[in-house]
C-alpha positions in Angstrom: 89.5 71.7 57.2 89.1 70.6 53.6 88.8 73.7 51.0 86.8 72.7 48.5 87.5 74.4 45.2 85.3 76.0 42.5 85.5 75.7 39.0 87.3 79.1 38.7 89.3 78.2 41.2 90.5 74.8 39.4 90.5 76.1 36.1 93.7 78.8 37.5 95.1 75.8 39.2 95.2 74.1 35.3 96.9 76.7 34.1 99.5 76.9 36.6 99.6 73.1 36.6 100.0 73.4 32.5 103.0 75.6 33.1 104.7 72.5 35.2 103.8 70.5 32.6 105.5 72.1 29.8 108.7 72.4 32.4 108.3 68.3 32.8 109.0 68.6 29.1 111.6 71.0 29.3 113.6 69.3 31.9 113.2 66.0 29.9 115.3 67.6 27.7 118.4 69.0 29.2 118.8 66.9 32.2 121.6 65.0 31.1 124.9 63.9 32.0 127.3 67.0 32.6 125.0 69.1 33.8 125.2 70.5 37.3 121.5 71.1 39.7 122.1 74.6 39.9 121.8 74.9 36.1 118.9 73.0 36.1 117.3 75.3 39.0 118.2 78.4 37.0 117.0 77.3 33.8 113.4 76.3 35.3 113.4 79.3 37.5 113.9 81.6 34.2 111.1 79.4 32.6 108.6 79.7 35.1 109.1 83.1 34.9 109.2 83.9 31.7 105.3 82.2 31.5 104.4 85.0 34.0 104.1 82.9 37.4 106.6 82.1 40.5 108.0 80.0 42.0 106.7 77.9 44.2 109.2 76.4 46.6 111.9 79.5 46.6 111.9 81.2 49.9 109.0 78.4 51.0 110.1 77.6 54.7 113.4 78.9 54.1 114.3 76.4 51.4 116.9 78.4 48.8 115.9 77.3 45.1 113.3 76.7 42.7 113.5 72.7 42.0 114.4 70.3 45.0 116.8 68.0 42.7 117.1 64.7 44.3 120.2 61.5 43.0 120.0 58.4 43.6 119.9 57.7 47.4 118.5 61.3 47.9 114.6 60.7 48.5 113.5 64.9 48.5 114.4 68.1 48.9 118.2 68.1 47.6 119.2 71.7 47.6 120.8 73.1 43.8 124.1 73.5 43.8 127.2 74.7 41.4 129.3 72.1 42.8 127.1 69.0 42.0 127.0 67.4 38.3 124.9 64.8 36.8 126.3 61.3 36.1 125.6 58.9 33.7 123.8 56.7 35.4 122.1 58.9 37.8 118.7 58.8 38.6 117.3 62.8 39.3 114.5 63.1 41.0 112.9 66.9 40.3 110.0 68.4 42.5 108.7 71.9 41.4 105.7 73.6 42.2 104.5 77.2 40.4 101.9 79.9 41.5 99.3 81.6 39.4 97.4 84.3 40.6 97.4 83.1 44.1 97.2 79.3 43.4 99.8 76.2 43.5 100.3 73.7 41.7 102.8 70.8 42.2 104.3 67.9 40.5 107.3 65.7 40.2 109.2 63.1 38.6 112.4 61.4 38.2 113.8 60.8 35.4 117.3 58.5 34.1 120.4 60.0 33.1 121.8 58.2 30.2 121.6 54.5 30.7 120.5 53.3 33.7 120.3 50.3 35.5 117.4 47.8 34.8 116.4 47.9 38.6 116.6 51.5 38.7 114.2 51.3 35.5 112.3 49.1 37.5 112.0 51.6 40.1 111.4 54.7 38.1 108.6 52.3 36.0 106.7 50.9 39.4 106.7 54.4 41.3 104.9 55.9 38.3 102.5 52.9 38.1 101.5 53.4 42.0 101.0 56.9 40.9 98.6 56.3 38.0 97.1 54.0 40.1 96.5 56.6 42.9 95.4 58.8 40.2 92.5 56.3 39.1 91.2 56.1 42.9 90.3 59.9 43.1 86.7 59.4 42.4 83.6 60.8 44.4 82.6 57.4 45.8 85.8 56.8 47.2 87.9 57.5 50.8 90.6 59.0 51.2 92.9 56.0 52.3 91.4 53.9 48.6 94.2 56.5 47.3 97.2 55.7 50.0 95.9 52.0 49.8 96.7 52.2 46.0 100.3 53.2 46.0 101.0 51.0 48.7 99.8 47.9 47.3 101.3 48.2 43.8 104.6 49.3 45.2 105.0 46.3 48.0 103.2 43.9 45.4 106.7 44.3 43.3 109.0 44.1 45.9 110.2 47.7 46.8 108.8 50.4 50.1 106.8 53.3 50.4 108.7 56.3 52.2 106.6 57.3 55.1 108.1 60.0 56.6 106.9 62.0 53.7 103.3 62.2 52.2 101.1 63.9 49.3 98.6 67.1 50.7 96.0 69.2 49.7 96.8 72.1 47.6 95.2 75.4 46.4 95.7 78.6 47.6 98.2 77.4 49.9 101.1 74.7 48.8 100.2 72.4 51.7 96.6 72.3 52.5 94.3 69.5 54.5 94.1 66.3 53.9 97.5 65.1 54.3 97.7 61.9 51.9 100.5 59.3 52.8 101.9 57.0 50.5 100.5 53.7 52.9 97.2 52.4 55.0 94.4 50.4 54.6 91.0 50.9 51.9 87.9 52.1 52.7 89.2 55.0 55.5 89.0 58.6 56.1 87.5 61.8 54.4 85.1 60.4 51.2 86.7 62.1 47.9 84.5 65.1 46.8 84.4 67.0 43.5 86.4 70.1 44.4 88.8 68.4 46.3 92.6 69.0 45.0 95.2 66.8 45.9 98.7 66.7 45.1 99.9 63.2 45.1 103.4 62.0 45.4 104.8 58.6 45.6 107.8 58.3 46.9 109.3 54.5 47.0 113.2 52.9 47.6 114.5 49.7 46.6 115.0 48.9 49.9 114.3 50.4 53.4 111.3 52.5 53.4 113.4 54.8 57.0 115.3 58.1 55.8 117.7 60.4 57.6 117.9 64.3 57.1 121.4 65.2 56.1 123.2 68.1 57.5 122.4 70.7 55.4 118.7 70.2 57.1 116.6 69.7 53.7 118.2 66.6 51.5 116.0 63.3 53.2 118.1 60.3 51.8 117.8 56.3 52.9 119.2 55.3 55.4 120.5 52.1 53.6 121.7 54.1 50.7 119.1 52.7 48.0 117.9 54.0 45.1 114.8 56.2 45.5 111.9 57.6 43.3 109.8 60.1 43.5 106.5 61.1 41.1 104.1 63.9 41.9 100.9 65.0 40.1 98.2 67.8 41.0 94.6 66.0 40.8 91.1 67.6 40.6 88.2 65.5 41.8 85.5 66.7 39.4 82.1 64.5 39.3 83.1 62.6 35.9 86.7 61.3 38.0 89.6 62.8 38.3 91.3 65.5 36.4 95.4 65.7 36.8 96.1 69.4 36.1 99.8 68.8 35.5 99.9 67.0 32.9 98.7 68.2 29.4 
């Protein structure tokens, strides 16, 4: 069932979704070459915090930290650790999620360490556009699949593949709510967008393969081939004049 959601309701869903936004910023700034995940983890953990709201992903299914921090070949969920340092050259995925009095928001984004390569710029750059592009389907007369349809197209028009294993969800009072949203499918199909609806939207796109394995440690999805992934999340309101994206200021 789809949970539509009030005014109230989305205007506490801002505010947590503001938070995220202001740790996008944060994180824009320190993640750089040298430093190791678990610093990151700890630093947003603390920020979150320190704005008055949790964490959403720690403890979430078992999952140990606040940021899944996903390099290079590593398409989600990559666990913090001590032991693993940013290189130049890395490309860091960072998915984080916050609660507010009793409501989620999500959002991610990858971002370069020092210079990167101009394909792996390519990638970053075209898994944003699908997302923007995604964004710009949430509208009242559309379906569901208008929004999957969106990513997909842009992402296969430029030569790369949309993860399927893996797809965008509902979101509210719970961090993974009805519809499910994948990444892939054909226009024109599914639930029709309503104003209310919240959806968190996530692209997640390789330069080559779209299949992914689950490494040992039961949480880090990487490629199978070993290419390059990206990953970009936002939290979208459908309101009646389009869509709203609460993470982002």
């Amino acid at each position: 069932m789809i949970v539509l959601k009030s005014p109230r309701e989305i205007g506490i869903m801002r505010r947590a979704g503001g938070i995220l936004a202001d740790v996008m910023d944060r994180l824009r700034e320190i993640v750089k070459p040298g430093i190791s995940t678990l610093e990151i983890d700890e630093e947003v953990e603390g920020f979150i915090a320190g704005r008055g709201a949790q964490p959403a992903f720690k403890g979430y299914r078992g999952f140990p930290a606040t940021v899944c921090i996903s390099i290079n070949d590593e398409v989600v969920h990559g666990i913090p650790s001590a032991h693993r340092r940013v290189k130049e050259g890395d490309i860091v995925g960072l998915d984080l999620g916050c609660v507010v009095d009793g409501y989620y928001a999500d959002c991610a984004f990858t971002l370069p360490a020092g210079e990167i390569s101009p394909d792996a710029q390519r990638l970053l750059q075209v898994t944003q556009e699908s997302l923007e592009r995604a964004i710009a389907e949430c509208q009242a007369d559309r379906r569901l699949s208008d929004v999957s349809h969106a990513v997909q197209a842009h992402v296969e028009a430029s030569g790369f593949s949309v993860v399927r294993a893996f797809v965008g969800h509902g979101i509210g009072r719970a961090l993974h709510e009805e519809p499910q949203v994948p990444n892939f499918g054909e226009p024109g199909r599914g639930p029709q967008l309503t104003p209310g609806m919240v959806l968190a939207i996530e692209p997640m796109v390789t330069m080559g393969s779209w299949e992914v394995k689950i490494l040992d440690d039961g949480w880090t999805a990487v490629t199978r081939d070993g290419s390059l992934a990206a990953h970009f999340e936002h939290t979208v309101a459908v309101t009646e004049h389009g869509p709203e994206v609460l993470t982002r200021r």
